[in-house]
C-alpha positions in Angstrom: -9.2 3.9 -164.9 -11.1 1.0 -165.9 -7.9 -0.9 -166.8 -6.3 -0.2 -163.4 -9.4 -1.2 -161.4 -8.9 -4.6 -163.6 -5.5 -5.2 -163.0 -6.2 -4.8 -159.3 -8.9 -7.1 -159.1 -6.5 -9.6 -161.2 -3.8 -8.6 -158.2 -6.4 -9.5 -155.5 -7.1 -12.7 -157.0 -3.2 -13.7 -157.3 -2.6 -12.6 -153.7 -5.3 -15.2 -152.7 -4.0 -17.9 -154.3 -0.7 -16.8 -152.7 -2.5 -17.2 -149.0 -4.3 -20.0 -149.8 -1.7 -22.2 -151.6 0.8 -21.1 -149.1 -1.5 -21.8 -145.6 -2.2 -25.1 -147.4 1.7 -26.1 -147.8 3.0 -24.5 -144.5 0.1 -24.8 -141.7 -1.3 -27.7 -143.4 0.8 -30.2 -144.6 4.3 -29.1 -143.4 3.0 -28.4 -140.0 0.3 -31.6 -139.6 3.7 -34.4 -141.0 7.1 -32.3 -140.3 8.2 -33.3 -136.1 11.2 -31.5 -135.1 11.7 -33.3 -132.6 10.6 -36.5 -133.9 12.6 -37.7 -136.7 11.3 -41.4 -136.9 7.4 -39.6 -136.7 8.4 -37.2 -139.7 9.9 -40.1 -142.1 6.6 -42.2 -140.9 4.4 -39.6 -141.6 5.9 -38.7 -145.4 5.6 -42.4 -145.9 2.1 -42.7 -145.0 0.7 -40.0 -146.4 3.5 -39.7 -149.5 0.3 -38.3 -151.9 -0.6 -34.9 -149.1 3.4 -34.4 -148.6 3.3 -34.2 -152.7 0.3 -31.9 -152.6 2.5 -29.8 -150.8 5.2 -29.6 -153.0 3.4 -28.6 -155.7 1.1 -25.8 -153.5 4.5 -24.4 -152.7 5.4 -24.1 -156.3 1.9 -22.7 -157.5 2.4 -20.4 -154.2 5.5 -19.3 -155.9 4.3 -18.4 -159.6 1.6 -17.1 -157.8 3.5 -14.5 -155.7 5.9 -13.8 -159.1 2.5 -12.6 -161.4 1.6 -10.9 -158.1 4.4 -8.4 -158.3 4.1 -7.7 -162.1 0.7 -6.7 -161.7 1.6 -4.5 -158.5 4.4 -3.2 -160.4 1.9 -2.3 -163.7 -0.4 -0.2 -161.0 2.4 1.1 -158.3 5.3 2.3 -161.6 3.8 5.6 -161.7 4.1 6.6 -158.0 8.0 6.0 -158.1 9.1 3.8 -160.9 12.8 2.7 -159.1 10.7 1.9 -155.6 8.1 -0.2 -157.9 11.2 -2.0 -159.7 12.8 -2.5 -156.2 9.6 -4.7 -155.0 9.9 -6.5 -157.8 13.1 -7.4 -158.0 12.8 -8.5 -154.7 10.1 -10.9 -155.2 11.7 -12.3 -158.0 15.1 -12.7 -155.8 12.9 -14.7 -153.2 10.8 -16.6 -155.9 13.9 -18.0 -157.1 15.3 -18.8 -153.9 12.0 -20.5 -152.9 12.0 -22.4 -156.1 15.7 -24.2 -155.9 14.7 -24.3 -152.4 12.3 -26.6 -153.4 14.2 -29.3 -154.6 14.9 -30.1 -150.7 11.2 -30.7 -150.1 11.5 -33.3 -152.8 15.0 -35.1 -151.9 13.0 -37.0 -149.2 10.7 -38.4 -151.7 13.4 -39.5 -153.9 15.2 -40.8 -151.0 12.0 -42.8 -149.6 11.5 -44.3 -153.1 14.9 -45.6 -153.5 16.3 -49.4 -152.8 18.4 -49.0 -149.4 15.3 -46.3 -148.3 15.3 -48.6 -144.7 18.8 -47.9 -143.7 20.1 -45.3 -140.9 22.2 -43.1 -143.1 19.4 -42.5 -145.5 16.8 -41.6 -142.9 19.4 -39.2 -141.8 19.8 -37.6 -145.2 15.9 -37.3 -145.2 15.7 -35.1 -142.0 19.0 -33.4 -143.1 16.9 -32.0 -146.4 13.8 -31.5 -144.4 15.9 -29.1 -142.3 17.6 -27.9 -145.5 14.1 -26.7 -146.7 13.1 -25.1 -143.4 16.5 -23.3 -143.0 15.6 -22.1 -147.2 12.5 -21.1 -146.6 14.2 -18.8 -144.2 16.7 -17.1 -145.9 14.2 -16.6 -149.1 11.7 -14.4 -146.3 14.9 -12.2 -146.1 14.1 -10.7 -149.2 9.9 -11.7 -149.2 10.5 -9.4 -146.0 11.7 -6.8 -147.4 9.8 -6.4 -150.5 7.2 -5.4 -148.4 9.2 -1.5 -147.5 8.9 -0.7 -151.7 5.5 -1.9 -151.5 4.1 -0.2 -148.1 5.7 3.0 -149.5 4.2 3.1 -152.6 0.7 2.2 -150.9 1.6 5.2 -148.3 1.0 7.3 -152.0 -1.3 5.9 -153.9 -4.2 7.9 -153.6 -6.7 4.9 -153.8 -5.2 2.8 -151.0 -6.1 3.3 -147.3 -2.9 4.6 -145.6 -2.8 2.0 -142.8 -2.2 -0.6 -145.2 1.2 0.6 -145.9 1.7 1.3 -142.8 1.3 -2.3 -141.4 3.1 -3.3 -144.7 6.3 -1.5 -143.6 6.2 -2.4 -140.0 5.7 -5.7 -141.0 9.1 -5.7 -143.2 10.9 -4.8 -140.0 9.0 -7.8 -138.2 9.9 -10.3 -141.4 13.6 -9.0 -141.2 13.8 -9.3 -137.4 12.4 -12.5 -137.2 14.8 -13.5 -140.1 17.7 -12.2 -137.6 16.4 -14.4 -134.7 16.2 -17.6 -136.7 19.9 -17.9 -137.7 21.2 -16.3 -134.2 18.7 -17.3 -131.4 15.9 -19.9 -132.6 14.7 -20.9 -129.4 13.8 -17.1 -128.9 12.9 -17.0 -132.6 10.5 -19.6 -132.1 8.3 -18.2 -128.8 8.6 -15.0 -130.7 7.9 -15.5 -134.3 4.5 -15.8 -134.6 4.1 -12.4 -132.8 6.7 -10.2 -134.6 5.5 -11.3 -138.3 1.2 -10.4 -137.6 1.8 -7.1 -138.8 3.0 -8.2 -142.3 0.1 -11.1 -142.0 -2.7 -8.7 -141.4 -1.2 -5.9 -144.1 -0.7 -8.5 -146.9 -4.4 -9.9 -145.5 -5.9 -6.5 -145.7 -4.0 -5.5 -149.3 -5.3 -8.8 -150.5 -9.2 -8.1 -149.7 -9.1 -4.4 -150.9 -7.8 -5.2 -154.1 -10.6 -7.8 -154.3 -13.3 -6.3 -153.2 -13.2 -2.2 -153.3 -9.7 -2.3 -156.2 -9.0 1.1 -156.8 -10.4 4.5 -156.1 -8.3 7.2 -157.9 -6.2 7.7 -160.6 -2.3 7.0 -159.4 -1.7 10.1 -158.2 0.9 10.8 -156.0 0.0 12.2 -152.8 
C-alpha cells in the first residue's frame, strides 16, 4: 500500500513537470515569438531572443521524458485493473513521445538556419517559417495519439477504487475533445482555431485534476477493481 501511495506521489510530481515544462514551451515561448501571420516578426523575434527560443527547445524535450516516466509509473499503479488497457496508455504515450521528439528537430532547423553564412537571404527565411510550420503541423499529429491515451487512462481511473470517478470521466471526454480538435486542424483550421481552446478544457482540467490528486491525496485503496 505504502509502495503504491509512493509511486503516485512520484506520478504527481512527473505530471507537473509535464504542465509546467510544457505551459513554459507552448504559452510561453512559442506563443510570446511564433507570428502566424508575421513571418518577418517571427525570424526577428528567434533572433533576438535566440537564448528563450533555446529554452524552449529544451522544455519541450524535458516535457517529453517527462510525460514518458509519467506513463511507466501510471502503468506500475493502473496494470492490475486491466493489464492490456494499462499497456494500451502506454504504448500510446510512447507513440506520441517519439513523434514529439523527431518532431523536435524542426523547432531546431531555424536555429541552424539563423546561424549559418547566407542566414540574410529570402529562400532561407522561407525555409525558417516552413520548419516553424513543420513543428506546429507535428505537434499536431503527435496529440492524435497524446489524445487518445487519455480513453485507457480515464477507464482505468473509472475503476480504480482510490480515484474520484469524475476524473475519468473528464479524462475520456477530453480524448474525444483532443481527437476532434485533431480532426479540425487538418480539415477546417480556421474553425479549428475559434474552437480549439474550448473542445480540449475537458482533457486540461482532467489531466489538471489527476495531476493534484496524485500529489496531494495519492491513493486511497488497494487496486481493486470496482
Amino acid at each position: 500500500m505504502k509502495s503504491i501511495k509512493n509511486t503516485a506521489k512520484i506520478a504527481g510530481a512527473l505530471y507537473l513537470l509535464v504542465i509546467i515544462f510544457g505551459v513554459f514551451a507552448e504559452k510561453y515561448v512559442r506563443a510570446s515569438l511564433i507570428d502566424v501571420e508575421n513571418n518577418e516578426k517571427t525570424i526577428a523575434n528567434i533572433l533576438e531572443h535566440e537564448f528563450l527560443f533555446r529554452l524552449g527547445f529544451l522544455s519541450d524535450l524535458g516535457m517529453q521524458f517527462a510525460y514518458f516516466l509519467l506513463a511507466m509509473f501510471l502503468y506500475r499503479i493502473l496494470k492490475n485493473i486491466n493489464d492490456w488497457v494499462a499497456k494500451t496508455m502506454l504504448l500510446s504515450v510512447c507513440i506520441a513521445v517519439a513523434i514529439m521528439c523527431i518532431n523536435m528537430l524542426n523547432h531546431y532547423a531555424p536555429l541552424l538556419l539563423l546561424s549559418s553564412t547566407i542566414k540574410s537571404t529570402a529562400n532561407t527565411n522561407n525555409l525558417i517559417i516552413f520548419y516553424v510550420q513543420m513543428h506546429n503541423h507535428g505537434y499536431h499529429i503527435a496529440q492524435l495519439f497524446f489524445g487518445f491515451c487519455l480513453l485507457p487512462l480515464g477507464y482505468l481511473i473509472l475503476k480504480y477504487k482510490g480515484f474520484p470517478k469524475i476524473i475519468g470521466y473528464l479524462l475520456m471526454i477530453g480524448c474525444i475533445g483532443y481527437l476532434l480538435d485533431f480532426t479540425l486542424y487538418f480539415l477546417s483550421p480556421v474553425v479549428n482555431k475559434n474552437l480549439s481552446e474550448y473542445i480540449t478544457a475537458p482533457a486540461d482540467l482532467g489531466e489538471i485534476s489527476l495531476c493534484i490528486y496524485l500529489l496531494v491525496i495519492g491513493i486511497k485503496l488497494k487496486s481493486t477493481e470496482s
